[in-house]
C-alpha positions in Angstrom: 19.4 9.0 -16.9 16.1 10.3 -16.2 15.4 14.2 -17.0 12.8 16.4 -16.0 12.4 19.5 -18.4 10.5 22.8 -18.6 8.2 21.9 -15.5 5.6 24.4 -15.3 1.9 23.7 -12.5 0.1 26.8 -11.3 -3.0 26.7 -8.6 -5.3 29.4 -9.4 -3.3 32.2 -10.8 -0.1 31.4 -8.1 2.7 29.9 -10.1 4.2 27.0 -8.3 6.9 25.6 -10.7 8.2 27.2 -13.1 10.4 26.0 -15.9 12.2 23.5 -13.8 14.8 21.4 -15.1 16.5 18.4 -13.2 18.3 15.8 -14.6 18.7 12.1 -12.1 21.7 9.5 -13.5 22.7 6.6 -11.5 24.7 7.3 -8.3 23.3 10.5 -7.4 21.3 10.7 -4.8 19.5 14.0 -5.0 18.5 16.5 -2.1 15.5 18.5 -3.1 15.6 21.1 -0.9 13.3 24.4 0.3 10.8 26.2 2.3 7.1 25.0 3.2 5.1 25.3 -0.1 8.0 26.0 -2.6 6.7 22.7 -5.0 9.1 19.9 -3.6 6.5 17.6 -3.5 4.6 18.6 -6.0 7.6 18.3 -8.5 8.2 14.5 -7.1 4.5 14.1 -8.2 4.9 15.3 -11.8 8.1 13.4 -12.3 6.1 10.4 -10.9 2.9 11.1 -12.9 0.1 11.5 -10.7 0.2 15.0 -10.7 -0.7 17.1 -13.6 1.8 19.5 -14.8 0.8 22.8 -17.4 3.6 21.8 -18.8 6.1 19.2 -18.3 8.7 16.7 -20.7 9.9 13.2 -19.0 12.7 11.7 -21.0 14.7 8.0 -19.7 17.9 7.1 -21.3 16.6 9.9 -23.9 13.1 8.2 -24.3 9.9 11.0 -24.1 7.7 9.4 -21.5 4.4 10.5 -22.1 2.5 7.7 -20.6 2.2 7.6 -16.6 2.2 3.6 -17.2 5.4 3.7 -18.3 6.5 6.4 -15.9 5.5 3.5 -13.1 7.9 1.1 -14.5 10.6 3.3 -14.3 10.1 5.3 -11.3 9.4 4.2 -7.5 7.8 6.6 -5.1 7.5 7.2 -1.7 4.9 9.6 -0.4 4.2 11.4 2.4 1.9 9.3 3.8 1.9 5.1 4.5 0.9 3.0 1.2 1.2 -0.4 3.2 -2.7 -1.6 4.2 -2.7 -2.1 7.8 -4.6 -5.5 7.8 -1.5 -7.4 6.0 1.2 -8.5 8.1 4.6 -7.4 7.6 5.2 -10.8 6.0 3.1 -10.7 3.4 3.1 -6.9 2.2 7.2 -7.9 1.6 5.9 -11.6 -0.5 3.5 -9.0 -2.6 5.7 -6.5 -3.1 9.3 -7.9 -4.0 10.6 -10.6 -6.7 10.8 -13.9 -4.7 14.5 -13.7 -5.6 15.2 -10.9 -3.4 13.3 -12.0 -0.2 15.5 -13.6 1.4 17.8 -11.1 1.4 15.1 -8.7 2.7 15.0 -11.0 5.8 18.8 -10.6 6.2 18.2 -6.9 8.0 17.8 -7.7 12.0 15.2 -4.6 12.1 13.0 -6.4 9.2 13.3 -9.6 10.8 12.1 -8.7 14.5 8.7 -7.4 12.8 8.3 -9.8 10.4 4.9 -11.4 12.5 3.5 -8.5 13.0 0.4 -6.4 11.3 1.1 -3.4 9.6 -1.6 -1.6 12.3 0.7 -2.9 15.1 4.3 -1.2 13.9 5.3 1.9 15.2 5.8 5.2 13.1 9.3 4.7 12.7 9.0 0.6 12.1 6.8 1.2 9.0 8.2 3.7 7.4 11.5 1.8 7.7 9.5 -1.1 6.0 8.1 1.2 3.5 11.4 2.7 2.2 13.7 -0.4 2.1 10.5 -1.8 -0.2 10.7 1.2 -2.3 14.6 0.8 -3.0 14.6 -2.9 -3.5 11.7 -3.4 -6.6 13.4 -3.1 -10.0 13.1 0.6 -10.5 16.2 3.0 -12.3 15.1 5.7 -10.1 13.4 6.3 -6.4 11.4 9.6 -5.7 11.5 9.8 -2.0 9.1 12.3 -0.1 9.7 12.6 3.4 10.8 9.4 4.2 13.2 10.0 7.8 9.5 11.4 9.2 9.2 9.4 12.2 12.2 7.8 12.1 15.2 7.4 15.3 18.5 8.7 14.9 19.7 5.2 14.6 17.2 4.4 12.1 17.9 7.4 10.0 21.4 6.1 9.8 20.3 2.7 8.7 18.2 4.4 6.1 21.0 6.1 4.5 23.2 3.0 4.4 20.8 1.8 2.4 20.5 4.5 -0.1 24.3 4.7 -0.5 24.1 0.9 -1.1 21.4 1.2 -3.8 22.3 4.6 -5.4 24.9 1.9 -7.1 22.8 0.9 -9.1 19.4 3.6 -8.9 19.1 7.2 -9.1 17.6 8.6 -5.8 15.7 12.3 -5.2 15.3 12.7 -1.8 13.3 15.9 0.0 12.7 16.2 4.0 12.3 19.2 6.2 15.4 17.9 8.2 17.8 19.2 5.9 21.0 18.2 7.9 20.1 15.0 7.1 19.6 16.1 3.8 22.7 17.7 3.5 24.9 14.4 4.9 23.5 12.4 2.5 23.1 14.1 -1.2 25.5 14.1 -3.5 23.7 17.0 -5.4 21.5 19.9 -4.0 18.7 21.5 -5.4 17.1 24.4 -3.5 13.3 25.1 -4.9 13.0 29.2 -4.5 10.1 30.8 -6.0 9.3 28.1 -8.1 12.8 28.2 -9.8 15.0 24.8 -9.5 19.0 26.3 -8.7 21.4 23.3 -9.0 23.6 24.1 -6.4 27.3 23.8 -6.9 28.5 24.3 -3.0 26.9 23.6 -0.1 27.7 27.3 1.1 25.3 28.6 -2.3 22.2 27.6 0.8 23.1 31.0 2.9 23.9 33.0 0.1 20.1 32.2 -1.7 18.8 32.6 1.9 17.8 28.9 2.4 20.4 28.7 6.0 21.7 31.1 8.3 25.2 31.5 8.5 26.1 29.5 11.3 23.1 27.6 11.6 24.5 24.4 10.5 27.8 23.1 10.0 28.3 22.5 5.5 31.5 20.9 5.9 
């Protein structure tokens, strides 16, 4: 279980988070949700530890993680932009970044396989952030701290990415945040809706028109 308590981070005198809470266990997969600027990101960064906080506690399995060290054992992250150095090929960024144990099942997805020649400067948007998110979920971390990872991505693509996350949410704890909230929404088992630097756990999907997040009517919560 990894919890996040009493988050606080202000820029100049504008409070960004404030006293967030968030607890992660294994099997949830997480939707971080809310407007442009409302500290989704910046919260993933805390939790993650490469963002400073005012104020912040980490705990894992009930452990105080003070150290950003240990944070990185623990914790996988995806940002918002590509990590991948575009002179390696495909190939090799997957031999330096995964057990050799788990490679050849890496090779097993028809979408890895068909790039695996190529450089990382030669994949498309979509081709390498699909690389970069099935890396992410398959290294030996509890939990996965994803930051807009469909960007780019095709609609068949985006349904292959959350095959995988149900697949590893078996065994990992997933936050997820995107501006495409329907996909979002299909894929979360828990919502969280970032509002003036509050955290509201959200017990119905319904609770994102009443706090003013949706329109009624603008998508479909069923």
């Amino acid at each position: 279980m990894l919890e996040v308590d009493s988050v606080q981070k202000s820029f100049d005198t504008t409070s960004i988070l404030s006293d967030v809470y968030l607890k992660c266990e294994t099997t949830d997969i997480i939707g971080l949700l809310g407007r442009n600027g409302s500290g989704k990101s910046t919260l993933l960064k805390i939790i993650f530890g490469i963002e400073k906080a005012d104020f912040k506690f980490v705990r894992i399995d009930g452990v105080v993680k003070s150290k950003t060290t240990d944070l990185f054992q623990e914790i996988s992250y995806l940002s918002q932009d590509n990590f991948i150095p575009n002179q390696l090929t495909v190939a090799k960024a997957i031999s330096l970044s995964l057990n050799k144990n788990k490679i050849d099942a890496f090779y097993e997805d028809e979408a890895i396989r068909a790039i695996r020649t190529k450089k990382i400067s030669h994949l498309s948007g979509g081709e390498l952030r699909y690389l970069e998110i099935k890396l992410v979920l398959c290294n030996a971390s509890k939990f996965v701290l994803l930051d807009e990872p469909y960007n780019g991505l095709s609609p068949i693509a985006v349904e292959k990415v959350n095959i995988l996350l149900q697949q590893h949410a078996k065994q990992k704890g997933i936050i997820i945040t995107d501006h495409n909230y329907e996909n979002i929404i299909a894929i979360a088992t828990k919502l969280i809706l970032m509002k003036e630097g509050k955290a509201y756990h959200l017990t119905s999907k319904s609770e994102l028109i009443e706090k003013g997040y949706l329109r009624d009517g603008a998508f479909k919560l069923s």
